[in-house]
N, C-alpha and C positions, 0 to 999 in steps of 0.2 A: 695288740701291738704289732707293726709293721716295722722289722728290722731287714734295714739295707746295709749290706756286707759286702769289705773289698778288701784284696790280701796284694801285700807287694811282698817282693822277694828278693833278699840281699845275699848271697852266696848261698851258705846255706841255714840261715835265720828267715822265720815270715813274720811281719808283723799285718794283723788284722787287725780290722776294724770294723765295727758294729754300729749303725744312724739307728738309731730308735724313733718313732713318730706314732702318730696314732690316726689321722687321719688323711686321703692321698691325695690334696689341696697343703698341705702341709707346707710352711716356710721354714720351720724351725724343731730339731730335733729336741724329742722328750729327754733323751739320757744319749750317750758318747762313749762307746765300750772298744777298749784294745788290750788284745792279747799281744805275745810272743811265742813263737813257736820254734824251735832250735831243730836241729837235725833234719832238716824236710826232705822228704824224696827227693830225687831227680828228676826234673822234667823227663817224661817219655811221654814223644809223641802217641797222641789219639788213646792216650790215659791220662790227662791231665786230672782228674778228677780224684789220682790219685795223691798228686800235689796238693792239692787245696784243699780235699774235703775235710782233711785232721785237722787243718787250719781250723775252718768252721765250725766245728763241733767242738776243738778248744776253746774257742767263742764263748759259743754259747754253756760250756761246762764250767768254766771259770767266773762267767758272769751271772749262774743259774738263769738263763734268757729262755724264757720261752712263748716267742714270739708264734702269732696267731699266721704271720705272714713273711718269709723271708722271702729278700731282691739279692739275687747273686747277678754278679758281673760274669755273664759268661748265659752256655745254652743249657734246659734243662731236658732239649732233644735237638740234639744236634742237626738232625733231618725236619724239626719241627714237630714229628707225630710220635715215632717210633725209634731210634736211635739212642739210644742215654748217653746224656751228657752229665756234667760236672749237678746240674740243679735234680735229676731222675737220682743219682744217688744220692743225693740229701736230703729227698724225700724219701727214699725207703732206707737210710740211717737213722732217720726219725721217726718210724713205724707207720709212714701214712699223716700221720697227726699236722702235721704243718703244710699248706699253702708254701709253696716254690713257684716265684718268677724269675726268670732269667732273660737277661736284658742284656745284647752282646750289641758292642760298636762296630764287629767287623761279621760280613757273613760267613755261614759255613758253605763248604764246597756242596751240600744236599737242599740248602733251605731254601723255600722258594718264596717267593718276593708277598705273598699271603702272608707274613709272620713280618712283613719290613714297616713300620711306623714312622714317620714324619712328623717331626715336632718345631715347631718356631718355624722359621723362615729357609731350614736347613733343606738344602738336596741330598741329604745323606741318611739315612734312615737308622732306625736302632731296630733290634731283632728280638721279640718277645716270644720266649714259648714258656709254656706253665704246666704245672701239675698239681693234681686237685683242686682245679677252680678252672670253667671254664674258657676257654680259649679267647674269646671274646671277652668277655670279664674282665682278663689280666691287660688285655688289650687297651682298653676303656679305663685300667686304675694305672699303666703308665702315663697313656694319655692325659688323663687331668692331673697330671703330678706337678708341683708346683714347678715354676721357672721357664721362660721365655726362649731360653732356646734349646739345640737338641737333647743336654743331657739333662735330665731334672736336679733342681737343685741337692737337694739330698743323697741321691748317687754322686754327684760331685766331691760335696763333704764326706762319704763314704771314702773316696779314693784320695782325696787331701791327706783326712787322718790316717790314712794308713802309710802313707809313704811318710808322714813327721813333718808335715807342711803346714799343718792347719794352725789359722792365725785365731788368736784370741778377738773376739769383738769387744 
């Protein structure tokens, strides 16, 4: 399973949300997972990972998810190689065992244009860096992700359900 995960944040409540699929041509999620999460850190900058990572791991603990592959919105090395970001610790909170792609809309002040992806018709690039699967790999399984333009569709519905948007079909 390939769960794509995005958390919004209302004072001090998160609500996350979990896309489940299984294969990266995918148009339609296997299963639809949301926590809540009460008390959350305070943003501090160039620790955000401290915000979010409880988020995700309440995810995946409350839903027993244990997904072969998780897409965090955000960097899993902020420099692309060596820097940990938000996806670097959620790979070693989960002892190595899981696939982390991170897929950021906006760049890091380190990342160099080798990690920037182009999708649809878009001049704007998304920023892919991974852990435990090769760089090129992760590369190549955003790339064919379902949807026409730059965000795949399934990140999108990731980021609907979480903010309480998402419409019934």
């Amino acid at each position: 399973m390939i769960l794509a995960v995005d958390v919004d944040y209302r004072g001090t409540t998160a609500s996350v949300a979990g896309i489940a699929f299984q294969h990266w041509q995918d148009s339609e999620a296997t299963g639809i997972y949301q926590s809540q999460v009460d008390n959350i850190a305070d943003y501090v900058p160039g620790s955000f990972y401290k915000r979010e990572l409880p988020c995700i791991l309440t995810l995946l603990r409350e839903h027993d998810l244990k997904p072969d592959v998780i897409m965090i919105d955000g960097y899993v090395y902020l420099d692309g190689k060596h820097q940990p970001g938000l996806g670097k610790h959620l790979y070693d909170a989960l002892d190595g065992r899981t696939i982390i792609i991170g897929v950021a809309k906006k760049p890091f002040r380190d990342i160099g244009d080798d990690f920037a992806l182009y999708r649809g018709n878009s001049n704007t690039p998304l920023y892919v860096t991974a852990e435990g699967i090769r760089q090129n790999d992760a590369y190549q399984a955003v790339q064919q992700m379902h949807g026409k333009y730059r965000n795949p569709t399934l990140l999108k519905q990731a980021d609907r359900v979480c903010r309480r948007t998402e419409l019934a079909d």
